[in-house]
C-alpha positions in Angstrom: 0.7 -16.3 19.9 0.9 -13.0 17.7 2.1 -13.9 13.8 5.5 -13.2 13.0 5.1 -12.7 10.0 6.7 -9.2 9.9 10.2 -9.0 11.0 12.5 -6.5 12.3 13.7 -4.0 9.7 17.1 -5.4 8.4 19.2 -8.3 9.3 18.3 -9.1 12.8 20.5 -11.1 14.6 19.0 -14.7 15.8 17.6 -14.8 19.2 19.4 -16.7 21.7 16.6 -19.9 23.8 16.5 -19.7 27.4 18.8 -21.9 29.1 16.3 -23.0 31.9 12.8 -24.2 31.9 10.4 -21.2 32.7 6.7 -20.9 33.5 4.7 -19.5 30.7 3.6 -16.1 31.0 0.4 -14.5 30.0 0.2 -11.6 27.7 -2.9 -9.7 26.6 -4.6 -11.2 23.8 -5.0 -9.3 20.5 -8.2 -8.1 21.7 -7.1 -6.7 24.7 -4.4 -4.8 22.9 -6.7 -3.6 20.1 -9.1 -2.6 23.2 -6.1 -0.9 25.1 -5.1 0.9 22.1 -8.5 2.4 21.3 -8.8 3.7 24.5 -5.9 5.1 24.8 -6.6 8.2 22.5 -9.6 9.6 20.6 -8.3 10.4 17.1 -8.3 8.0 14.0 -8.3 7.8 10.2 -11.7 6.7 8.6 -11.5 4.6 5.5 -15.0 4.9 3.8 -16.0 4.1 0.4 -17.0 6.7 -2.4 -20.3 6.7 -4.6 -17.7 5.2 -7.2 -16.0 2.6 -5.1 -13.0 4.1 -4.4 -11.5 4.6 -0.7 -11.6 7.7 1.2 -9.6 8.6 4.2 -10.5 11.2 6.3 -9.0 12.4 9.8 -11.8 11.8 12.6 -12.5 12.3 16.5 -14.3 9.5 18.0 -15.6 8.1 21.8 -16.1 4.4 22.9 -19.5 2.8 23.5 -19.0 -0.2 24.9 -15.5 -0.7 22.6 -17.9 0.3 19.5 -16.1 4.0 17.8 -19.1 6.3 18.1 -18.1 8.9 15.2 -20.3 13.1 15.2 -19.6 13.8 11.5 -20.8 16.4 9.5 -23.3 15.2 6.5 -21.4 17.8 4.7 -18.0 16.3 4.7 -17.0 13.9 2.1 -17.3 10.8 4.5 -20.0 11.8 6.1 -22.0 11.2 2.2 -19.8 8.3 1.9 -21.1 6.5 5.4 -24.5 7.6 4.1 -24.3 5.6 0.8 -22.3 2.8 1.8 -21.8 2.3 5.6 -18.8 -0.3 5.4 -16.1 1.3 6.6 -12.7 1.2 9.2 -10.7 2.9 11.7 -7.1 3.1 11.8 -5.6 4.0 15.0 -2.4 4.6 16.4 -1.1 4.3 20.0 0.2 7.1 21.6 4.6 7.5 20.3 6.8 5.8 23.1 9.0 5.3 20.1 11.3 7.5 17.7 10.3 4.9 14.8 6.7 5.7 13.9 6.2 1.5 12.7 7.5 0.6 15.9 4.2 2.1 17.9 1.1 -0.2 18.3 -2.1 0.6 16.0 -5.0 -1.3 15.3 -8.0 -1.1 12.2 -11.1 -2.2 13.1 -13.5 -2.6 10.5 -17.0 -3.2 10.3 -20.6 -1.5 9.3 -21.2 1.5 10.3 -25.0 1.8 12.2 -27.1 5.6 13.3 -28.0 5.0 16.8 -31.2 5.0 17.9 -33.4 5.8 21.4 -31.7 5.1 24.6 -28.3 4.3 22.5 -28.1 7.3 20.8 -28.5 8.7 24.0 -25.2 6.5 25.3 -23.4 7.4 22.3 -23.8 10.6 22.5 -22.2 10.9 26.3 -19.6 8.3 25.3 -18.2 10.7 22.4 -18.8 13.7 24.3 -17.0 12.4 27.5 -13.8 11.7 24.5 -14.4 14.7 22.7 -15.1 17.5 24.8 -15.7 20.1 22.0 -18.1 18.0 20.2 -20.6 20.2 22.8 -20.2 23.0 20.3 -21.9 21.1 17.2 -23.3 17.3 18.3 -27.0 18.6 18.6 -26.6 20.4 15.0 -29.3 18.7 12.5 -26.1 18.8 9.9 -24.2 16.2 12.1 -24.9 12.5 12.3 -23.4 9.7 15.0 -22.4 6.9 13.9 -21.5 3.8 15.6 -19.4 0.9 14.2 -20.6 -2.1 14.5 -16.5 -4.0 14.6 -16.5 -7.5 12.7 -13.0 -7.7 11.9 -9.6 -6.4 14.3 -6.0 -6.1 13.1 -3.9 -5.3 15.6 -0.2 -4.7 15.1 2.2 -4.2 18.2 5.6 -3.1 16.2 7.7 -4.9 14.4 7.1 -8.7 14.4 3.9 -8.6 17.0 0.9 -8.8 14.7 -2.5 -10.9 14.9 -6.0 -10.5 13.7 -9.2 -11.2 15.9 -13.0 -11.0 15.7 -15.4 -8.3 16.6 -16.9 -10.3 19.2 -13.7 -10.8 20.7 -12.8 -7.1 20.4 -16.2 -6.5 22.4 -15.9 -8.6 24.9 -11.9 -7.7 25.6 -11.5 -4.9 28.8 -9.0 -2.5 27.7 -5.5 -2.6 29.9 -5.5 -0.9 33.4 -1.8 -0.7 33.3 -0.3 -0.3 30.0 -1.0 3.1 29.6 0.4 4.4 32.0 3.2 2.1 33.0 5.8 4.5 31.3 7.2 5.7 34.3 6.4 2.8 36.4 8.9 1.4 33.6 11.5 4.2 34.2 11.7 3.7 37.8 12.2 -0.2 37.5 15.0 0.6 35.2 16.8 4.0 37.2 16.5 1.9 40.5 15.9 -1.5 40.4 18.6 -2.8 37.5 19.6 -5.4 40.4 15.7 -6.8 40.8 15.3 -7.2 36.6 18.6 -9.1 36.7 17.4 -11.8 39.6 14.1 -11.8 37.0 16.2 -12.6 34.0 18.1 -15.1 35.5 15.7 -16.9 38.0 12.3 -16.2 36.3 12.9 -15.6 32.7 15.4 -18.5 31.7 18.7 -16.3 31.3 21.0 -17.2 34.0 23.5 -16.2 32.0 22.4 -12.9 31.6 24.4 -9.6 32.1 22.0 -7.0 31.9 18.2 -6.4 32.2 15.9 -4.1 31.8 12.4 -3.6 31.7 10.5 -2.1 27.8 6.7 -2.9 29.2 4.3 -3.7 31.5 0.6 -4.5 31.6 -2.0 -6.5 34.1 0.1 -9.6 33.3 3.7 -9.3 33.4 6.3 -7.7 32.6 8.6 -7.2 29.7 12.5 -7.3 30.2 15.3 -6.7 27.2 18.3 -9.4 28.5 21.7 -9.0 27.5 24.0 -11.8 27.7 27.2 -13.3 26.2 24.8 -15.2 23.7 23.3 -12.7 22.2 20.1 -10.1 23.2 16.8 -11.9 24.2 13.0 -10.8 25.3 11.9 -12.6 27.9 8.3 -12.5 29.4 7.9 -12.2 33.9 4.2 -13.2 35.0 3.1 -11.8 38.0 1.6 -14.5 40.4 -2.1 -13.0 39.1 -2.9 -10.5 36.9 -3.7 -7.4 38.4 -6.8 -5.2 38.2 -5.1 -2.2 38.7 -1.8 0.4 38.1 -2.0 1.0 41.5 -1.4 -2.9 42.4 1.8 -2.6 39.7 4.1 -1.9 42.7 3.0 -4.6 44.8 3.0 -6.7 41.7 6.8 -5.7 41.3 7.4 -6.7 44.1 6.4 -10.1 44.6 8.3 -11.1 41.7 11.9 -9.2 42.8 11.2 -11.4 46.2 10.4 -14.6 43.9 13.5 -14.4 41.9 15.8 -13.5 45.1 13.9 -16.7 46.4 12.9 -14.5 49.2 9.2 -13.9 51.2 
């Protein structure tokens, strides 16, 4: 369960319970998300630490090895010393905007040590940040640049407003970013332009809300989906599971599917 311990921006209105027992419904774990969200762009902000002690941000490109940030930086540039004399350091990284409100976008930091690769996994980490960053061609092989690779210990991920929870680095490593997330925006759209009727049998048959006068659909990923419920009670955020997670965006559809005929108690 993510920490609520950051609430929506003003006075939110209380969340009205689910009048009907429902099954409980997977969602990604923190790692997942924090693994999702890494791979889902190839730009961060570097926190490394000064020859005095004091924090340094820098804009950075980066590829994944394995989950691990593999960083080319130049041995000129300010953290590029900094990663030389002290190799603590963090990324900060935000998903992708699906959202007007910049806080309301996922991000993780993962922090850790960071590490030179060496023999056959400099060799990896090379291909991994090239295959991220393809003008990195112009300057990886120059004697003035160094990979690094950080070695995550620690992962906060934050999924907007009142989603938050921290996780380890072996847990972060071991996590398989989402097949579906990324790209379920329009996936999302369609469910919404022409299937209002389906999200409404989900609300009110799969979700707890039979009371519910409106649905519609803000996410999906390999487990479920995400519906926004309006009823006479109030505005609530109930979670559909699929019958199995899915390994795939192309199984989404079918995935859809199943549950509109499960909530119209249909085969």
């Amino acid at each position: 369960m993510a920490n609520r311990d950051h609430g929506d921006p003003g006075d939110a209105p209380s969340i009205p319970p689910p009048l009907a027992e429902v099954p409980h419904a997977v969602r990604p774990s923190a790692a997942e998300e924090a693994r999702t969200i890494a791979a889902s762009t190839n730009t961060a902000t570097l926190a490394t630490l000064t020859a005095d002690g004091d924090p340094w941000a820098s804009f950075v490109t980066y590829g994944l090895h394995g989950g691990a940030p593999v960083l080319c930086v130049s041995n000129l540039a300010e953290h590029g010393r900094n990663l030389d004399g002290d190799p603590r350091a963090s990324l900060a990284i935000v998903a992708p905007a699906t959202d007007t409100d910049p806080l309301a976008s996922g991000r993780v930091t993962l922090a850790g040590v960071a590490e030179r690769p060496a023999g056959a996994e400099r060799d990896a980490a090379r291909e991994a940040h090239l295959a991220a960053v393809a003008a990195a061609k112009y300057y990886i092989d120059y004697s003035d640049f160094t990979l690094w690779v950080l070695r995550v210990q620690r992962v906060r991920w934050v999924g907007g407003y009142g989603r938050m929870e921290s996780t380890s680095g072996a847990e972060y490593a071991a996590a398989e970013p989402d097949p579906v997330q990324p790209r379920a925006a329009g996936a999302v759209a369609h469910l919404n332009a022409d299937h209002a009727e389906a999200l409404l049998a989900m609300a009110a048959s799969l979700g707890g809300y039979p009371d519910a006068t409106a649905a519609t659909c803000t996410g999906a990923d390999r487990y479920g989906l995400d519906l926004r419920v309006t009823t006479p009670r109030g505005v609530a955020y109930p979670r559909i599971g699929y019958a199995a997670p899915i390994d795939s965006f192309d199984e989404l559809r079918s995935a859809a599917v199943e549950l509109t005929r499960r909530a119209r108690g249909t085969r």
